[in-house]
C-alpha positions as CSV (number, residue, x, y, z in Angstrom):
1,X,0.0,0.0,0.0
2,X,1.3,3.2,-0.8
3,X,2.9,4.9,2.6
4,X,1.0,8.3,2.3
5,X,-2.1,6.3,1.8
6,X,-1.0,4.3,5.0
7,X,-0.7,7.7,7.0
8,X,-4.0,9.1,5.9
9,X,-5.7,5.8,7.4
10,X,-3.8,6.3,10.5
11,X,-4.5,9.7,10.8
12,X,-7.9,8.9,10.8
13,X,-8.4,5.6,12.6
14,X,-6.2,5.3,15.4
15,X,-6.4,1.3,15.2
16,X,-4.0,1.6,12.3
17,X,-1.2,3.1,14.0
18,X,1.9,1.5,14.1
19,X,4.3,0.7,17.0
20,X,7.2,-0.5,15.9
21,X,7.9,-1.5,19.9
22,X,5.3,-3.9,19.8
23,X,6.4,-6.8,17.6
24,X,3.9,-7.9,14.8
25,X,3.6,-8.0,11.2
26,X,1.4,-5.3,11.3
27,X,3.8,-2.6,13.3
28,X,6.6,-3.6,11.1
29,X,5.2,-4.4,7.5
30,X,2.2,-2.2,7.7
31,X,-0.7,-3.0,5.3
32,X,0.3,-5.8,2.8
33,X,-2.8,-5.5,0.6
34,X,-3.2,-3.0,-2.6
35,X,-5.0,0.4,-2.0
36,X,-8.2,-0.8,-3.3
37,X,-9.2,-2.0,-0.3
38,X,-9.4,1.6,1.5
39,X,-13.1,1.8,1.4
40,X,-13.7,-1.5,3.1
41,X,-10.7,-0.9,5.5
42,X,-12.2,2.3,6.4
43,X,-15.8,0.6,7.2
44,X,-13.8,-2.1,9.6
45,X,-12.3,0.6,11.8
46,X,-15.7,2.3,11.7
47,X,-17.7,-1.3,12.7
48,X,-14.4,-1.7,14.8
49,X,-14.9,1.7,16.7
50,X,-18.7,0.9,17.6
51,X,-17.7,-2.5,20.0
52,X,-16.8,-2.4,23.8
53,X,-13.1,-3.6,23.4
54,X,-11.1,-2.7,26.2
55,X,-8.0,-3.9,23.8
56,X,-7.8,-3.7,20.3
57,X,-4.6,-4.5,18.3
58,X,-4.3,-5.0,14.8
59,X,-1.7,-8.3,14.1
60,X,-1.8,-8.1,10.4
61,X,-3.6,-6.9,7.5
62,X,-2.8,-9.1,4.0
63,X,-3.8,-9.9,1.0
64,X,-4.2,-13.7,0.5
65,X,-5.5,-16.1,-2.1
66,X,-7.0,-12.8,-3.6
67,X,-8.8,-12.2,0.2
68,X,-8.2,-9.4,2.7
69,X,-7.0,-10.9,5.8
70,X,-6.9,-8.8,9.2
71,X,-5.5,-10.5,12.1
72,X,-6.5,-9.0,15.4
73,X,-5.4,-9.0,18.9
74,X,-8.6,-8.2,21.2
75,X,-9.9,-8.3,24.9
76,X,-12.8,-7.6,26.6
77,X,-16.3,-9.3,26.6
78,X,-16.7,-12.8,24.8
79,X,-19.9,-11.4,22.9
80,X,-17.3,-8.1,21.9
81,X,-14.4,-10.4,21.1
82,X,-16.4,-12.9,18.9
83,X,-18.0,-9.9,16.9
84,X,-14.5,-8.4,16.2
85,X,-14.1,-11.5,15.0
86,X,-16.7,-11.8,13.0
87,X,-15.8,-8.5,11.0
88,X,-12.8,-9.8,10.2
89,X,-14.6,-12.7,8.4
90,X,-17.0,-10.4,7.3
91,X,-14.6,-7.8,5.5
92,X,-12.6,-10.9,4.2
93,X,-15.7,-12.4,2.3
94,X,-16.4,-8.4,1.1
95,X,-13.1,-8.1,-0.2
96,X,-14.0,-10.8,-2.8
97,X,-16.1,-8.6,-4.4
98,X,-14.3,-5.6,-4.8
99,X,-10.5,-5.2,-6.8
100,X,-7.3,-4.6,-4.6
101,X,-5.9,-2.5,-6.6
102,X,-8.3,-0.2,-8.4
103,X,-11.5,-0.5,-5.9
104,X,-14.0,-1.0,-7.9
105,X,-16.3,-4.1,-7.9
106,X,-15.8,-7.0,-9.2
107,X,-17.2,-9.1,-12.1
108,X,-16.9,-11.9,-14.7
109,X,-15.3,-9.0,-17.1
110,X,-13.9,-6.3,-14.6
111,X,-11.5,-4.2,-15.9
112,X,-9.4,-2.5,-13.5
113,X,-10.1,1.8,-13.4
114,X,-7.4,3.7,-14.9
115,X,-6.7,5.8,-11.6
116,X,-4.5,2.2,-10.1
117,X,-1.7,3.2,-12.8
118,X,-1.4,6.9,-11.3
119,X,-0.3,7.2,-7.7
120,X,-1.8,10.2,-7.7
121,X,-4.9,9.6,-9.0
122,X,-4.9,6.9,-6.0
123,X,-4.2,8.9,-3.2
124,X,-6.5,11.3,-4.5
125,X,-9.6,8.8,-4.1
126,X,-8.0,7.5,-1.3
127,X,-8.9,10.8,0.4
128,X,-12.3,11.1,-0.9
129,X,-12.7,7.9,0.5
130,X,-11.1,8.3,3.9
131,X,-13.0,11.9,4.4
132,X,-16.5,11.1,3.7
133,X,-15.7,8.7,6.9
């Protein structure tokens, strides 16, 4: 993910700071998944944000077998835990439906939007995207 792009999402959801004092894939690689995904990472920190955690770490956030994968480190009640959880099931089954690298949704004949080949272009909906939040 491109590192401004990272910052903006910090910025403006503090579960995706990084501590690089804390070991984990997560405070050392940062987000290992193309910028596509910056509207349904945003919508996780949001749905995040609304449980009763009284910890909430982020392990890892990844790309695999074309899924977004968010490890998480959480305490509090089992009813909390279980439903951070299930968001991170839920956003990985969402992520099917939508391109990691340009955003938009996918289908049979998707063609990726022009902005993925422009960094600019990117971070440029990446803040849309970030600010309506």
């Amino acid at each position: 993910m491109n590192q401004e792009i990272e910052k903006l999402l910090a910025d403006k959801f503090p579960i995706y700071q990084r501590d690089e004092n804390i070991p984990s894939c997560f405070n050392y690689w940062g987000f290992e998944c193309g910028d596509g995904w910056i509207p349904l990472l945003c919508d996780f920190a949001d749905e995040v944000n609304n449980l009763n955690l009284n910890h909430f770490r982020i392990e890892q956030i990844k790309e695999k077998y074309f899924r977004l994968i968010i490890y998480i480190d959480a305490e509090g009640a089992n009813s909390d835990i279980a439903a951070a959880e299930d968001l991170t099931h839920l956003f990985e089954v969402q992520s099917m439906t939508r391109c990691e690298r340009c955003g938009e949704p996918k289908s049979k004949e998707h063609k990726c939007n022009e902005r993925y080949k422009d960094p600019n272009k990117m971070l440029e909906w990446a803040r849309e995207i970030i600010n309506r939040k």
